[in-house]
PDBQT receptor file of N, H, CA, C and O in Angstrom, charges set to zero:
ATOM      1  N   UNK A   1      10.075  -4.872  39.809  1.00  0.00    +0.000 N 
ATOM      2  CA  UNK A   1      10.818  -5.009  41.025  1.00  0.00    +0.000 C 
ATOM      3  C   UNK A   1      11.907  -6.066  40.904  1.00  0.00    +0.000 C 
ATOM      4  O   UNK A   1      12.909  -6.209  41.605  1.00  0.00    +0.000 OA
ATOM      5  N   UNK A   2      11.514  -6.730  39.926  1.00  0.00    +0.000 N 
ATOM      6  H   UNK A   2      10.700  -6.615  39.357  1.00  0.00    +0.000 HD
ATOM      7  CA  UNK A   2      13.088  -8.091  39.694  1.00  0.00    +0.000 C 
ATOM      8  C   UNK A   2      14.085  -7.340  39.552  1.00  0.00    +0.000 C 
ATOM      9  O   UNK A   2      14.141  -6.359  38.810  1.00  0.00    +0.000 OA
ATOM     10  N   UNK A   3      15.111  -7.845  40.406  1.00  0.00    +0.000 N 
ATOM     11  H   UNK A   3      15.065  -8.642  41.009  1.00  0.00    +0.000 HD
ATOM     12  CA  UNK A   3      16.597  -6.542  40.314  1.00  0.00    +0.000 C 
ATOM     13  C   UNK A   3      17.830  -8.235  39.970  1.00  0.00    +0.000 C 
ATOM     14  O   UNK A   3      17.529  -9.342  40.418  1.00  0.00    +0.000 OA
ATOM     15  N   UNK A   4      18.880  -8.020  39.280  1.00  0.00    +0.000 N 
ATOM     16  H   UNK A   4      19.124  -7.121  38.916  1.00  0.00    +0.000 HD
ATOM     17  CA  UNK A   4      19.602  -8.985  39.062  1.00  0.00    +0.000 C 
ATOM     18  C   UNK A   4      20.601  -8.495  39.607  1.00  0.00    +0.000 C 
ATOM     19  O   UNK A   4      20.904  -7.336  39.322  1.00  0.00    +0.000 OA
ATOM     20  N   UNK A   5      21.657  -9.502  40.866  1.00  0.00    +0.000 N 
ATOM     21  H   UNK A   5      21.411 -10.443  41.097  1.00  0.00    +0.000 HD
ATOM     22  CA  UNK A   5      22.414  -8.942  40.768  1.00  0.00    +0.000 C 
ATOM     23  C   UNK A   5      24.485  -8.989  40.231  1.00  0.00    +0.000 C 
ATOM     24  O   UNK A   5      25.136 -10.027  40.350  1.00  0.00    +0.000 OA
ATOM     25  N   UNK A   6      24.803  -8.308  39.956  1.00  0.00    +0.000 N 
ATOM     26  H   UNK A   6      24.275  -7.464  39.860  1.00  0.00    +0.000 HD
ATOM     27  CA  UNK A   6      25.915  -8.418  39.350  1.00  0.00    +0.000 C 
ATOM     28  C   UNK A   6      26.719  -9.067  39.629  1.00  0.00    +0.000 C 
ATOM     29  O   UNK A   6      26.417  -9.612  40.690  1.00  0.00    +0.000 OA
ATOM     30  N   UNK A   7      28.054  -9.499  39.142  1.00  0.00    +0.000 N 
ATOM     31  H   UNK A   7      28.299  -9.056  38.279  1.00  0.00    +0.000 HD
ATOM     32  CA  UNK A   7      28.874 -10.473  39.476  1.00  0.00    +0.000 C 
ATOM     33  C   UNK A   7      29.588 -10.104  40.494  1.00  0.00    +0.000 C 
ATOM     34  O   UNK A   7      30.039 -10.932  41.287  1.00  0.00    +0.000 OA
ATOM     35  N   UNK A   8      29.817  -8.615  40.628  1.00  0.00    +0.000 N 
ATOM     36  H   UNK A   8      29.451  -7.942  39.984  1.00  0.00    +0.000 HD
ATOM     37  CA  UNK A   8      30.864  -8.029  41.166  1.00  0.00    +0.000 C 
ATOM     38  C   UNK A   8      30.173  -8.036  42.752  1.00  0.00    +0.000 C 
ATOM     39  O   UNK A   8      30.691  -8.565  43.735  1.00  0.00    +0.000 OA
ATOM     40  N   UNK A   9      28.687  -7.203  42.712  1.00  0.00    +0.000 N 
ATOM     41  H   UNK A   9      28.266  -6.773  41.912  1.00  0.00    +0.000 HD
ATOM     42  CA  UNK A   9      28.360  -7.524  43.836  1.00  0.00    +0.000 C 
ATOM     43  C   UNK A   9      28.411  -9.224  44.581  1.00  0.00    +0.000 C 
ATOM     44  O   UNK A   9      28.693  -9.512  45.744  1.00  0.00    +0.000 OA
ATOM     45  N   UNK A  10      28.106  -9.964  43.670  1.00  0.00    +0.000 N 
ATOM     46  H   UNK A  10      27.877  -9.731  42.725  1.00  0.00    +0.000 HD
ATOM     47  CA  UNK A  10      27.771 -11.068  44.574  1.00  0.00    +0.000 C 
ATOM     48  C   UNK A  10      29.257 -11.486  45.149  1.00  0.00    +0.000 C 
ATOM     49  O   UNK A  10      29.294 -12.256  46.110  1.00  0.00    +0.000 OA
ATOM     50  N   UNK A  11      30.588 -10.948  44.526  1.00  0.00    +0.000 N 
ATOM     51  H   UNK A  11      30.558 -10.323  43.746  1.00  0.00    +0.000 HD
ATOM     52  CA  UNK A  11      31.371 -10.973  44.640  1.00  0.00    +0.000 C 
ATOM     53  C   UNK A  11      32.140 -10.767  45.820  1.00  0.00    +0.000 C 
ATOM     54  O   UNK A  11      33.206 -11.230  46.225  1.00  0.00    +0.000 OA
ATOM     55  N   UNK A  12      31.239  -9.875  46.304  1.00  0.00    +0.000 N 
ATOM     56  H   UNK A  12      30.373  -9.499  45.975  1.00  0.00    +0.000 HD
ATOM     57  CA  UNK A  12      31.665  -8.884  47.203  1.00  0.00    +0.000 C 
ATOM     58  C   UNK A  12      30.802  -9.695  48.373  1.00  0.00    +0.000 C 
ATOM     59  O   UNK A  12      31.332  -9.938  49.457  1.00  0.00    +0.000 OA
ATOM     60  N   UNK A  13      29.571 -10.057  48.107  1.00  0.00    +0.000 N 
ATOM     61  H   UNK A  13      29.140  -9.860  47.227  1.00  0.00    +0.000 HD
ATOM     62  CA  UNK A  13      29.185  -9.988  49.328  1.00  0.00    +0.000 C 
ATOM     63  C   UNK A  13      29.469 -11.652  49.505  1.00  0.00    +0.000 C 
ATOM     64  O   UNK A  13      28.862 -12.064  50.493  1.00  0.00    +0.000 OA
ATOM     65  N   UNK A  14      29.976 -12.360  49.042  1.00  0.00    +0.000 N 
ATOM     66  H   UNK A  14      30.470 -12.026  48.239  1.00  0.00    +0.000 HD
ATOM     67  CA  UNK A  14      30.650 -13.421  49.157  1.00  0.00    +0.000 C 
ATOM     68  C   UNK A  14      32.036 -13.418  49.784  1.00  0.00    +0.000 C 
ATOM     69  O   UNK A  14      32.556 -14.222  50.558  1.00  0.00    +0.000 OA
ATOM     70  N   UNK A  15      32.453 -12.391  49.286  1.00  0.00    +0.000 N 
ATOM     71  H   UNK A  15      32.030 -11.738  48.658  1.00  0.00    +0.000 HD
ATOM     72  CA  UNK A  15      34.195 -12.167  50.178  1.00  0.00    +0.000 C 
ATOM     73  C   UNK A  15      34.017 -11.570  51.427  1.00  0.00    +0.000 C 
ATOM     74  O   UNK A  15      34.923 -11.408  52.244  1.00  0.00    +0.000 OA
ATOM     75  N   UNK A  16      32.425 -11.124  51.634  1.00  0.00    +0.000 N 
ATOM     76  H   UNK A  16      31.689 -11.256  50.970  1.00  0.00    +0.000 HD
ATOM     77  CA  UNK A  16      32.051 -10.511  52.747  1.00  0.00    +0.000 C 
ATOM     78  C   UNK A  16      31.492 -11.342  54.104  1.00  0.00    +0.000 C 
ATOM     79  O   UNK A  16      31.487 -11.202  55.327  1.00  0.00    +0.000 OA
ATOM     80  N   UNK A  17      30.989 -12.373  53.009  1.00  0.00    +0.000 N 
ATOM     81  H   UNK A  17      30.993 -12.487  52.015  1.00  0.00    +0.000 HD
ATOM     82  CA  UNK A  17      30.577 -14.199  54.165  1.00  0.00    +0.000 C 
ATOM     83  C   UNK A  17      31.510 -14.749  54.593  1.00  0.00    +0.000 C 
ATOM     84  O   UNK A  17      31.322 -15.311  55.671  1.00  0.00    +0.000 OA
ATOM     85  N   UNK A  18      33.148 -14.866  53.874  1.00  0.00    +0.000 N 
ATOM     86  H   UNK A  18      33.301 -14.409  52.998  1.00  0.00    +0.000 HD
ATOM     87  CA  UNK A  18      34.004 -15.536  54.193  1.00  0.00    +0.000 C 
ATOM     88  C   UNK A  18      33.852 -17.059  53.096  1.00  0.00    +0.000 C 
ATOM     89  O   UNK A  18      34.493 -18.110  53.118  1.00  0.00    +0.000 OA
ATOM     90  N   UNK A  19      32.765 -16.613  52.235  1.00  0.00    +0.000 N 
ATOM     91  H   UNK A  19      32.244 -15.759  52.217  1.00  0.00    +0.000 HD
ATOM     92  CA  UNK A  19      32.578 -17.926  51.507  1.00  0.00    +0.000 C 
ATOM     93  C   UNK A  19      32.904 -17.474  50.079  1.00  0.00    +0.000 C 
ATOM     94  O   UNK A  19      32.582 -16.475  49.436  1.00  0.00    +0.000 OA
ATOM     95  N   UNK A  20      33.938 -18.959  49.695  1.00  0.00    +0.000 N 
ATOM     96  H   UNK A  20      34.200 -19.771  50.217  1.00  0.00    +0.000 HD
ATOM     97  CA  UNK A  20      34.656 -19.478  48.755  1.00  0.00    +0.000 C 
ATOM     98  C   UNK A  20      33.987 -20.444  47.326  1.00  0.00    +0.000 C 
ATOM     99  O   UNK A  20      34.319 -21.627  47.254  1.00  0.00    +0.000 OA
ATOM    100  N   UNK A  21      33.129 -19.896  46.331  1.00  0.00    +0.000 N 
ATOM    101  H   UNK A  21      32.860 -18.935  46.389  1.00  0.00    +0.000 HD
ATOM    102  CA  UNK A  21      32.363 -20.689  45.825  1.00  0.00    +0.000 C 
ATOM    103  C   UNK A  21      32.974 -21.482  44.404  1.00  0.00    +0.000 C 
ATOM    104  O   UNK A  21      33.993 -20.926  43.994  1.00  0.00    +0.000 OA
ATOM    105  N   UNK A  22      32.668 -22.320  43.827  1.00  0.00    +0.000 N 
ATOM    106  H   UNK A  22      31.841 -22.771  44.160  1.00  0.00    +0.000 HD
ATOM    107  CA  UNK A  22      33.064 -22.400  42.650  1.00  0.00    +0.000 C 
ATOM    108  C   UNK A  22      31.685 -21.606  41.513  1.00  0.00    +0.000 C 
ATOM    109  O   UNK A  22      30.565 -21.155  41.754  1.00  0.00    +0.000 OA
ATOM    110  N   UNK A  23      32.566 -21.768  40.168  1.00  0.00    +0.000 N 
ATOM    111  H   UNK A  23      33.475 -22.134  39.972  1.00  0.00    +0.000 HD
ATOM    112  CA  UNK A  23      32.075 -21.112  39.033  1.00  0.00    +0.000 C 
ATOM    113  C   UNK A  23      30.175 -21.487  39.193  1.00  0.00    +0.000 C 
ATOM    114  O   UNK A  23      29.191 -20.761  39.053  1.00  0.00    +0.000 OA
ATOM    115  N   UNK A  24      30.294 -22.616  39.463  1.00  0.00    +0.000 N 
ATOM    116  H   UNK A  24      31.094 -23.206  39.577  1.00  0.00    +0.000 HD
ATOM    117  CA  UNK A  24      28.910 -23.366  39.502  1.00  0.00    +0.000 C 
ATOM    118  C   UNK A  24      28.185 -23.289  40.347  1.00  0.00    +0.000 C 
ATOM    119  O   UNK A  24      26.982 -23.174  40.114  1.00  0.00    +0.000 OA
ATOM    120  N   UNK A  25      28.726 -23.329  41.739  1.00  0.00    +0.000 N 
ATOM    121  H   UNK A  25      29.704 -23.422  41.929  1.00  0.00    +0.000 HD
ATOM    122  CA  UNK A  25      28.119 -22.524  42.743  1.00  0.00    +0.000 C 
ATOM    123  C   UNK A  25      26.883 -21.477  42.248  1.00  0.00    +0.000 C 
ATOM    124  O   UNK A  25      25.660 -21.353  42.192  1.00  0.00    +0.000 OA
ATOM    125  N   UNK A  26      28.698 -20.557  41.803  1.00  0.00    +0.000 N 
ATOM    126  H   UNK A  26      29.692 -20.658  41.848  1.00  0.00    +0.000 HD
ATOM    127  CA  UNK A  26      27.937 -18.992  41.901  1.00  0.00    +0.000 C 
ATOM    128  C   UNK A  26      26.364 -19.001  40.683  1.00  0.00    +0.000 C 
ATOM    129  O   UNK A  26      25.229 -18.561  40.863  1.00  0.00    +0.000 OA
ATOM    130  N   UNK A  27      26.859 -19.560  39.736  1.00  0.00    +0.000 N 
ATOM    131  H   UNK A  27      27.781 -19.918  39.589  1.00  0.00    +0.000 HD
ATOM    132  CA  UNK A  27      25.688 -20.046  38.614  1.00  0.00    +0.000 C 
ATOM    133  C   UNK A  27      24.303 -20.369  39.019  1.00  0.00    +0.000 C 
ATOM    134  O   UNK A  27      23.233 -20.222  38.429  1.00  0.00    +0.000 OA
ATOM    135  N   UNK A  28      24.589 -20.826  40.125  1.00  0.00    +0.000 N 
ATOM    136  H   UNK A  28      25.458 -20.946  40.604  1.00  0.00    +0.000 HD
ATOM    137  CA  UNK A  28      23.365 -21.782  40.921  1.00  0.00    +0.000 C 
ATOM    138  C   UNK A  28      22.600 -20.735  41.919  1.00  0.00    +0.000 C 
ATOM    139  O   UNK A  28      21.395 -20.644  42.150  1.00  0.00    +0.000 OA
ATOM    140  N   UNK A  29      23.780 -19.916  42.473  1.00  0.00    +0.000 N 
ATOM    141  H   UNK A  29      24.760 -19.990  42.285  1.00  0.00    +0.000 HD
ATOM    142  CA  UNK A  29      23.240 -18.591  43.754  1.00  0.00    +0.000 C 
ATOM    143  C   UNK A  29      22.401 -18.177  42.730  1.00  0.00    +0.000 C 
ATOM    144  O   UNK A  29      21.171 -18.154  42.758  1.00  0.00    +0.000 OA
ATOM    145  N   UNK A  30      23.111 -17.862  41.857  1.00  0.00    +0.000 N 
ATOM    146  H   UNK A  30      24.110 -17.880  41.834  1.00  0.00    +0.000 HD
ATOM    147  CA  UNK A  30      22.096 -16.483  40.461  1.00  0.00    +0.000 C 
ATOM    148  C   UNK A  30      20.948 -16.463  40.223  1.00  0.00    +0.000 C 
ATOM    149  O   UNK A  30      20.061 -15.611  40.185  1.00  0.00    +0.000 OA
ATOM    150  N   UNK A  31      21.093 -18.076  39.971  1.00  0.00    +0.000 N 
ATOM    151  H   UNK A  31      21.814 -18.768  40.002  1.00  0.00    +0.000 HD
ATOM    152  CA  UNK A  31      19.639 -18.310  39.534  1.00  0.00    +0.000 C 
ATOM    153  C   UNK A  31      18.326 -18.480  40.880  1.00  0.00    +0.000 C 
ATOM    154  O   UNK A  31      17.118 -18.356  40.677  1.00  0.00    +0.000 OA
ATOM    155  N   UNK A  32      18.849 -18.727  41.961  1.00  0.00    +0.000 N 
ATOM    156  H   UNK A  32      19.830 -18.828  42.126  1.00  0.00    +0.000 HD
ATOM    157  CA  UNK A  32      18.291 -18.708  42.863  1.00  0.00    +0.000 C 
ATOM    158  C   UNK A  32      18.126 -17.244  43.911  1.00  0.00    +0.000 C 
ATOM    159  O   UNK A  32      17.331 -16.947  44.802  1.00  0.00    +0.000 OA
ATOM    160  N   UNK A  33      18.742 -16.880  43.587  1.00  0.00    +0.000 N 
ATOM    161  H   UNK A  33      19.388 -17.122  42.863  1.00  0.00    +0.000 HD
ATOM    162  CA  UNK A  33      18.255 -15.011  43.789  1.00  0.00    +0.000 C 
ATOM    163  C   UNK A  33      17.431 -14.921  43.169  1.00  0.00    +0.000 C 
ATOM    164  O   UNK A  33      16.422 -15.130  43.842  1.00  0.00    +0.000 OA
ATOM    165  N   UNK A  34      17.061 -14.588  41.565  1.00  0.00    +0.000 N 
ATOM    166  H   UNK A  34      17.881 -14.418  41.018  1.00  0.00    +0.000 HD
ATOM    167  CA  UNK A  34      16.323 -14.403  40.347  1.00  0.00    +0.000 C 
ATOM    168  C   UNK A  34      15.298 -15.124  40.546  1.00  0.00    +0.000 C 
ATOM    169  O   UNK A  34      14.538 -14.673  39.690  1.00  0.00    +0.000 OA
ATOM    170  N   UNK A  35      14.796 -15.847  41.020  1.00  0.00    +0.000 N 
ATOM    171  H   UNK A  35      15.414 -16.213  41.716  1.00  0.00    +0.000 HD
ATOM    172  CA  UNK A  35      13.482 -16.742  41.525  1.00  0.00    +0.000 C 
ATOM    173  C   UNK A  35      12.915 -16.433  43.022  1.00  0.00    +0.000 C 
ATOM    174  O   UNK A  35      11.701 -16.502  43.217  1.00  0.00    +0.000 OA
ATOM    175  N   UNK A  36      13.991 -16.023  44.288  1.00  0.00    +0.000 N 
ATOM    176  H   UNK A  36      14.977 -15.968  44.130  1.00  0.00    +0.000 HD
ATOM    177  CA  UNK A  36      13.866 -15.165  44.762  1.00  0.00    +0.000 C 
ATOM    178  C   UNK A  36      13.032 -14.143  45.332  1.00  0.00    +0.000 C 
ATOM    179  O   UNK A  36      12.321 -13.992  46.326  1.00  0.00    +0.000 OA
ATOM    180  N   UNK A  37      13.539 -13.250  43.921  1.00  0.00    +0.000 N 
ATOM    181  H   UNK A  37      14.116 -13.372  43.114  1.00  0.00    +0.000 HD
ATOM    182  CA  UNK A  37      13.329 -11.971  43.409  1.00  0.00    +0.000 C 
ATOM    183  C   UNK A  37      11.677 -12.527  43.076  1.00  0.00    +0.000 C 
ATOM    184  O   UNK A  37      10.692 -12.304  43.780  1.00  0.00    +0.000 OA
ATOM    185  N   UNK A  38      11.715 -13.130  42.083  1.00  0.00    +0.000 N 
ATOM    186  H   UNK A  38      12.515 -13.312  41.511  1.00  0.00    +0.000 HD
ATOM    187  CA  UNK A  38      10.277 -13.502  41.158  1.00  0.00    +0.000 C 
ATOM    188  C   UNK A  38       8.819 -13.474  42.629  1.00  0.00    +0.000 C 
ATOM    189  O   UNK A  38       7.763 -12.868  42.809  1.00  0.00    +0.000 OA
ATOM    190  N   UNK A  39       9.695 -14.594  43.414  1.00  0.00    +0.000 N 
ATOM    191  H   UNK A  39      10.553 -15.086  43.268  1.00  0.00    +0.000 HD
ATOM    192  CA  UNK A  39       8.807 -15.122  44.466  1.00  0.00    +0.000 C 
ATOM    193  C   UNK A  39       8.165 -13.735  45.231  1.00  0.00    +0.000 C 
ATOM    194  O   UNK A  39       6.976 -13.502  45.449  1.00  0.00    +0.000 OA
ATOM    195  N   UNK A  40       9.451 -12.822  45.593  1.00  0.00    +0.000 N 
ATOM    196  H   UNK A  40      10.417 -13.011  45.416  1.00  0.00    +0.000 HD
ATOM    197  CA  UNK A  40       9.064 -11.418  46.483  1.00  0.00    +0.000 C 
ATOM    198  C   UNK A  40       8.153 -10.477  45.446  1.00  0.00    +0.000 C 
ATOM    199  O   UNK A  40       7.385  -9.643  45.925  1.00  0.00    +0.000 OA
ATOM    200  N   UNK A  41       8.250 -10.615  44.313  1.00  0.00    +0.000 N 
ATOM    201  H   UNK A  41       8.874 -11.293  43.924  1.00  0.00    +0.000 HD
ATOM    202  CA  UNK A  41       7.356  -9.965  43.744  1.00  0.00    +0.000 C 
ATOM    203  C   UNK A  41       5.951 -10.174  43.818  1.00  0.00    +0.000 C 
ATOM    204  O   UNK A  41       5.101  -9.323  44.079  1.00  0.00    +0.000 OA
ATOM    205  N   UNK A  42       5.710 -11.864  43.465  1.00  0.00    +0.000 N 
ATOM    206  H   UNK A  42       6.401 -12.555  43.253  1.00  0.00    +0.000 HD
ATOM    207  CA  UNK A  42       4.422 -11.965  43.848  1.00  0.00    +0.000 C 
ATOM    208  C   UNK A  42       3.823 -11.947  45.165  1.00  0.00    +0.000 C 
ATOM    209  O   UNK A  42       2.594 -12.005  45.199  1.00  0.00    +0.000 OA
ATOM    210  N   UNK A  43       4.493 -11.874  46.313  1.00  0.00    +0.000 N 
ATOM    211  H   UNK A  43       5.492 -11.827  46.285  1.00  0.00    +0.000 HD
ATOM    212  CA  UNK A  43       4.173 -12.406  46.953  1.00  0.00    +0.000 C 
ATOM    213  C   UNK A  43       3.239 -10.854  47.943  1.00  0.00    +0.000 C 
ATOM    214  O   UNK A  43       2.243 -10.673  48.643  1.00  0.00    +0.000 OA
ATOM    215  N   UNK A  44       4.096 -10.281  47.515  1.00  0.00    +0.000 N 
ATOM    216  H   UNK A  44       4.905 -10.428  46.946  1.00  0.00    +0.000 HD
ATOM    217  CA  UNK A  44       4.373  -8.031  47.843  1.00  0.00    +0.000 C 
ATOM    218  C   UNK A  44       2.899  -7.562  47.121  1.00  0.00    +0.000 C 
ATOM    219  O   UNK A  44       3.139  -6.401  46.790  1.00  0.00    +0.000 OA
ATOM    220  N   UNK A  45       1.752  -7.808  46.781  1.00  0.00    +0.000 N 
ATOM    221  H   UNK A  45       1.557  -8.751  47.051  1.00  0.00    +0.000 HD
ATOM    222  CA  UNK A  45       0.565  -7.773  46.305  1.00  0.00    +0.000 C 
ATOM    223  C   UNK A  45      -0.483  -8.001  47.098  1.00  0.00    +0.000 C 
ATOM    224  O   UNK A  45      -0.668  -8.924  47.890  1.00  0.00    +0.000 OA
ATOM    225  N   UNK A  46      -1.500  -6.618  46.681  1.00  0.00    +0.000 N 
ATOM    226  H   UNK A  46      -1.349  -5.868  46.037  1.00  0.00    +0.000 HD
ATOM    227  CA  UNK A  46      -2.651  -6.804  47.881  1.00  0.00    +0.000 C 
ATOM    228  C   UNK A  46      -3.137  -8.020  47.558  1.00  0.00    +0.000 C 
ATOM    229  O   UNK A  46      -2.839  -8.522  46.475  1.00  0.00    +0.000 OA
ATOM    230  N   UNK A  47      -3.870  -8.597  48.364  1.00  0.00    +0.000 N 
ATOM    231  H   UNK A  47      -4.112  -8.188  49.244  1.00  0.00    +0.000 HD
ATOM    232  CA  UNK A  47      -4.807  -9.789  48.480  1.00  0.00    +0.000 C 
ATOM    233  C   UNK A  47      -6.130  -9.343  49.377  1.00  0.00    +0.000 C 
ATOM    234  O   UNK A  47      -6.276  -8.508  50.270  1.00  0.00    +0.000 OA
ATOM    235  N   UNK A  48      -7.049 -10.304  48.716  1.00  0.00    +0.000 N 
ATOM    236  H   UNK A  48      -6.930 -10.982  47.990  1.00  0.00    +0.000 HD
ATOM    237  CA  UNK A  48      -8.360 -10.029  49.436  1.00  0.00    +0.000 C 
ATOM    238  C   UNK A  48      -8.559 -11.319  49.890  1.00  0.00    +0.000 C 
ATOM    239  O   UNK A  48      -7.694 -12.192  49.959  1.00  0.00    +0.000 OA
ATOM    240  N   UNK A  49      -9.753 -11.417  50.204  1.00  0.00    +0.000 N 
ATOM    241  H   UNK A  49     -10.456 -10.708  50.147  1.00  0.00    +0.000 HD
ATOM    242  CA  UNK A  49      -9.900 -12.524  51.312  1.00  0.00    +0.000 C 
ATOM    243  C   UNK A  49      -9.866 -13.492  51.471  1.00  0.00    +0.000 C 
ATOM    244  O   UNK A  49      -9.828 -14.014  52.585  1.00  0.00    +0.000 OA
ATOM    245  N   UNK A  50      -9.871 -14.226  50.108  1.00  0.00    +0.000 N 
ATOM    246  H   UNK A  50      -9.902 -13.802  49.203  1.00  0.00    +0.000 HD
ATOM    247  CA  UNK A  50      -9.842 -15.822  49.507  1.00  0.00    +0.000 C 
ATOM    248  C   UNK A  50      -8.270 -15.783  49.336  1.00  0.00    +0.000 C 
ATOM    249  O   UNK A  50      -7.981 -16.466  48.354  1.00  0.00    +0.000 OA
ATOM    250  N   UNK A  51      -7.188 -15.256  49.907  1.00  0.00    +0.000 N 
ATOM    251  H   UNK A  51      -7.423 -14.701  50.705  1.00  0.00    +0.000 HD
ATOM    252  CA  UNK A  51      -6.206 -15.638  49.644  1.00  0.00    +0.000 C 
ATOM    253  C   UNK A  51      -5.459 -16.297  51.066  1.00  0.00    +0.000 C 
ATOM    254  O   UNK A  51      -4.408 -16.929  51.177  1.00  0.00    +0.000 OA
ATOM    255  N   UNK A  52      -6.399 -15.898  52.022  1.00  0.00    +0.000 N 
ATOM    256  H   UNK A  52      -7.253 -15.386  51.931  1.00  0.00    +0.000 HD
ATOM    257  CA  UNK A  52      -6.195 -16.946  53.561  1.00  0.00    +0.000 C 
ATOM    258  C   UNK A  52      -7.719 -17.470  53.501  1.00  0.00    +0.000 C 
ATOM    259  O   UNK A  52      -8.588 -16.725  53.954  1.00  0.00    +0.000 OA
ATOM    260  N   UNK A  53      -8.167 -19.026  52.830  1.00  0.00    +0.000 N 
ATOM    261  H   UNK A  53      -7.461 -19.631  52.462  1.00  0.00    +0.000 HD
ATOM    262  CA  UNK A  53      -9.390 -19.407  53.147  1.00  0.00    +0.000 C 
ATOM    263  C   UNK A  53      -9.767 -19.440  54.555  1.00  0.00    +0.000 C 
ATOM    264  O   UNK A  53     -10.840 -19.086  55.043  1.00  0.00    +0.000 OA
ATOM    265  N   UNK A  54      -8.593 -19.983  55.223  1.00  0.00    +0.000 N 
ATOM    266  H   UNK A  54      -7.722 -20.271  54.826  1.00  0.00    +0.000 HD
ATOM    267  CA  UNK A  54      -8.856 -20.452  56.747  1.00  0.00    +0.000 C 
ATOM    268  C   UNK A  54      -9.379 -19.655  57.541  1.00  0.00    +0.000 C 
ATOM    269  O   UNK A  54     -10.122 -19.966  58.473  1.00  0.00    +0.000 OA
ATOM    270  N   UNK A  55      -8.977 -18.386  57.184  1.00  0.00    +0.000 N 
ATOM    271  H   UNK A  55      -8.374 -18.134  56.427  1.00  0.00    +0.000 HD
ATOM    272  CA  UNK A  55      -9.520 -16.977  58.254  1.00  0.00    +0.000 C 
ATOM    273  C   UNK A  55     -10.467 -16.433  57.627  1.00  0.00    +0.000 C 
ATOM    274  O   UNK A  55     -10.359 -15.207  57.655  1.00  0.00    +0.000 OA
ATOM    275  N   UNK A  56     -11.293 -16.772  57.109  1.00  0.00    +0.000 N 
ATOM    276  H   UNK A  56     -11.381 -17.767  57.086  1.00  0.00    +0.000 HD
ATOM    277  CA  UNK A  56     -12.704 -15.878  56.210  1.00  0.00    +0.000 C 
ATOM    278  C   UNK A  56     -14.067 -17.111  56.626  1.00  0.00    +0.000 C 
ATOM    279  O   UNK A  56     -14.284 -18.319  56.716  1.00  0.00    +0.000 OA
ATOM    280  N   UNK A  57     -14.703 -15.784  56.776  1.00  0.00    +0.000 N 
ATOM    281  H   UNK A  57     -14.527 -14.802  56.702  1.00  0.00    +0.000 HD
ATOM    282  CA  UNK A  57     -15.682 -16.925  56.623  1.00  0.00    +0.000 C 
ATOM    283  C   UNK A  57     -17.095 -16.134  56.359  1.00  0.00    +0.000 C 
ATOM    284  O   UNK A  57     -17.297 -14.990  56.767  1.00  0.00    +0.000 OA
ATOM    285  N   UNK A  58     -17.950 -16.837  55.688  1.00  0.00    +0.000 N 
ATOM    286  H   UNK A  58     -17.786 -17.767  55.357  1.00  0.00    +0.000 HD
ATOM    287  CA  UNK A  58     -19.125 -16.162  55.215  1.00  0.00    +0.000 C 
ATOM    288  C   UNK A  58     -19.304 -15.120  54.105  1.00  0.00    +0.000 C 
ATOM    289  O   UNK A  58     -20.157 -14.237  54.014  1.00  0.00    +0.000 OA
ATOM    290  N   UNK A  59     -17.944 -15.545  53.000  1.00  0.00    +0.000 N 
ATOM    291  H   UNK A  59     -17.252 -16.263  53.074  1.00  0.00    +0.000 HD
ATOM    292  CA  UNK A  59     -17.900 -14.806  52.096  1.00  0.00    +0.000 C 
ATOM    293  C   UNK A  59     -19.197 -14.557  51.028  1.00  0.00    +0.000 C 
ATOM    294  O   UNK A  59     -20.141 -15.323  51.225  1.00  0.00    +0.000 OA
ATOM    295  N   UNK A  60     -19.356 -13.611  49.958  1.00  0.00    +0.000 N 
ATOM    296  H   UNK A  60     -18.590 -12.988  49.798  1.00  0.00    +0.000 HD
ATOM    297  CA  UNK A  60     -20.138 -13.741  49.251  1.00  0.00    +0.000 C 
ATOM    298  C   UNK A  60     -19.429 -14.317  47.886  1.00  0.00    +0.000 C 
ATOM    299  O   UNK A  60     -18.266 -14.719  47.834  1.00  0.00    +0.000 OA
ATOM    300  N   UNK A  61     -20.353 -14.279  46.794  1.00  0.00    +0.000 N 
ATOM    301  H   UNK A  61     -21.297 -13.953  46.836  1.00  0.00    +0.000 HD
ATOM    302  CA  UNK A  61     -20.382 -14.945  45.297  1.00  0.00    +0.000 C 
ATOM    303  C   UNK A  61     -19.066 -13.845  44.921  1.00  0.00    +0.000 C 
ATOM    304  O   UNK A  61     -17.900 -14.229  44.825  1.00  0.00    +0.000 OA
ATOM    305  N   UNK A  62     -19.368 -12.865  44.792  1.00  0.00    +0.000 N 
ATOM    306  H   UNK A  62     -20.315 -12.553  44.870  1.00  0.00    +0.000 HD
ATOM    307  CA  UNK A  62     -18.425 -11.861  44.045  1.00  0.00    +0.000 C 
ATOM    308  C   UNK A  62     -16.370 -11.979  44.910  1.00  0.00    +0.000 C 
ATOM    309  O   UNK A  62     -15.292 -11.575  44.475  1.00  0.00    +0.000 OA
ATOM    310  N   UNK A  63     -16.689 -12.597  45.989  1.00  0.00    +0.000 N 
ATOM    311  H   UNK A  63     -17.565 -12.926  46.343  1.00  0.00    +0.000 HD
ATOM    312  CA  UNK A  63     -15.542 -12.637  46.681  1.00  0.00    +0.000 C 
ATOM    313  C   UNK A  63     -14.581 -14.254  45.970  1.00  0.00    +0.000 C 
ATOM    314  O   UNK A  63     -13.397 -14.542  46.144  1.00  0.00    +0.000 OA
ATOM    315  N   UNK A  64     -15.527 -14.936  45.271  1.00  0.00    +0.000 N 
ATOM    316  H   UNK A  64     -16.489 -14.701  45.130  1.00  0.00    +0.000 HD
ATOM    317  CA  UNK A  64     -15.220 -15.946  44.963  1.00  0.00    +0.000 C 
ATOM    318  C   UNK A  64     -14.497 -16.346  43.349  1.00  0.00    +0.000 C 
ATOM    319  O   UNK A  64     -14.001 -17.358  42.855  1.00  0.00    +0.000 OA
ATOM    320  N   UNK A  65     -14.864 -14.394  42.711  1.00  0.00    +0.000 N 
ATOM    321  H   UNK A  65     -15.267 -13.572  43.113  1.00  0.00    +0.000 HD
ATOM    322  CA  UNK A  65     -14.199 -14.329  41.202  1.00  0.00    +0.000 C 
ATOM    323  C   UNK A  65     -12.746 -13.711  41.296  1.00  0.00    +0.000 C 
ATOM    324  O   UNK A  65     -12.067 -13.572  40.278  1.00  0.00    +0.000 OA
TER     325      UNK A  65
């Protein structure tokens, strides 16, 4: 699901904000999309019940591997 995206797009959707970045800027957006991206990946995954402790309660042994 990590998608990178291109120069041209970010290009675009930067001329599309009205925002003016430098080279370094944009260097910096990139990499922070791409982590992003990383974050929405993990994050988009079933979970079972030990992944909200606060709302469980009375789990068993096998819920705990």
């Amino acid at each position: 699901m990590t998608s990178s995206l291109g120069d041209a797009a970010l290009d675009q959707m930067l001329a599309s904000a009205g925002l003016q970045l430098t080279a370094a800027q944009k260097a910096e957006l990139a990499l922070q999309l791409q982590a992003l991206a990383t974050m929405k990946e993990r994050v988009r995954q079933p979970r079972g019940p030990m992944a909200e402790l606060a709302h469980s309660f009375g789990f068993n042994a096998e819920d705990l591997t």
